[in-house]
C-alpha positions, -999 to +999 in steps of 0.1 A: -169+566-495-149+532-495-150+511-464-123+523-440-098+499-435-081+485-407-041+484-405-020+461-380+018+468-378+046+446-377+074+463-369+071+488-346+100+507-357+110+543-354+101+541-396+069+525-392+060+554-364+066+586-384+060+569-416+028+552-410+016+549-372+016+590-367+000+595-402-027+572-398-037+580-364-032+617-370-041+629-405-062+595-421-083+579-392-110+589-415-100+562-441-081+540-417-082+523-385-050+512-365-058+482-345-025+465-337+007+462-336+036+434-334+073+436-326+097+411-308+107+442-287+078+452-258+099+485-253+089+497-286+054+494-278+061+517-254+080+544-270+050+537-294+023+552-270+051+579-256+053+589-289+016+588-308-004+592-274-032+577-293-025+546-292-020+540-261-043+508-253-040+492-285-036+454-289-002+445-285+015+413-299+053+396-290+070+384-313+066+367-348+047+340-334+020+361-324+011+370-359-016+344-365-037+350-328-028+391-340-049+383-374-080+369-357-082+384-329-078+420-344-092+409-381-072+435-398-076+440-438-040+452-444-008+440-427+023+466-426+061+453-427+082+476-412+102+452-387+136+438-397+142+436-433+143+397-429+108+394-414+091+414-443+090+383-465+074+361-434+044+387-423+035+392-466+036+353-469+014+347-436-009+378-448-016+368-483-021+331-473-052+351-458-060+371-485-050+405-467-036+431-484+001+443-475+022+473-474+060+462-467+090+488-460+119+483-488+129+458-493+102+432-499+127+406-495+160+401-494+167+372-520+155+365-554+138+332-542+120+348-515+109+372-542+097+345-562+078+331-535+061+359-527+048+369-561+035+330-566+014+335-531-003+368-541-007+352-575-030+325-556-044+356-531-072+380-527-048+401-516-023+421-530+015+441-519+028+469-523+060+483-514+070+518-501+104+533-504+106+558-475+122+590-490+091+598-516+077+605-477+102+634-468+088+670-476+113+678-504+101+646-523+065+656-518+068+695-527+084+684-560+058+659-568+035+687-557+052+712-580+055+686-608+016+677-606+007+714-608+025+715-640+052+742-628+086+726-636+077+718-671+076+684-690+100+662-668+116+639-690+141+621-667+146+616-629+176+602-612+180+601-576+214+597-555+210+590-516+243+589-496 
């Protein structure tokens, strides 16, 4: 069994709790370790431990500033963006500039050139990004996946999704 990694969030939004926070904690602490979190907001570090009980007496870390002392004091091996959409592109450029993986909310970034920049930094990094898009995370999307993986809707040529 691989190492179990350890997962620091920036971002403590109400996405980043049901999407990653409550799942980690809850159904994949066997492959995964939450050992801190960051937001410019302290209140949300306590709906945070209102919320997902169990992690209550995690370290805690104000504001984007706090990233770097976040990084060695926790050590984690993968940084998650799910803060403002504008602070994704800072917490993967801090992250791969230290060779940690990253898993960033949509959108990555919100400009071409801060797109560019980041796929030059984990061009020069050990570490690598990927991004989510939330609604493959909602139990519709993952029955159908489930149903197309069991082979029951047939050969699926074409998908098209339409979110209002």
């Amino acid at each position: 069994m691989p190492a179990k990694k350890r997962y620091a969030v920036c971002g403590v939004s109400n996405r980043a709790l049901g999407m990653f926070i409550t799942p980690l904690v809850r159904m994949f602490g066997e492959h995964g370790e939450l050992v801190a979190l960051l937001d410019i907001d302290p209140k949300r570090f306590e709906v945070c431990a209102e919320t997902v009980p169990e992690t209550k007496g995690l370290p805690t870390y104000l504001g984007e500033e706090s990233f770097d002392k976040m990084c060695s004091e926790t050590k984690p091996d993968v940084i998650i963006a799910t803060g403002i959409d504008r602070t994704h592109v800072l917490y993967i450029l801090r992250a791969l500039a230290k060779d940690l993986d990253v898993i960033s909310e949509k959108p990555m970034t919100s400009t071409a050139a801060d797109s560019k920049r980041v796929l030059e930094a984990e061009k020069k990094s050990k570490g690598r990004v990927t991004v989510t898009f939330n609604v493959r995370y909602v139990a519709e999307s993952r029955r159908i996946k489930e149903l197309i993986l069991e082979g029951k809707l047939g050969r699926i040529t074409h998908v098209d999704l339409n979110w209002y």
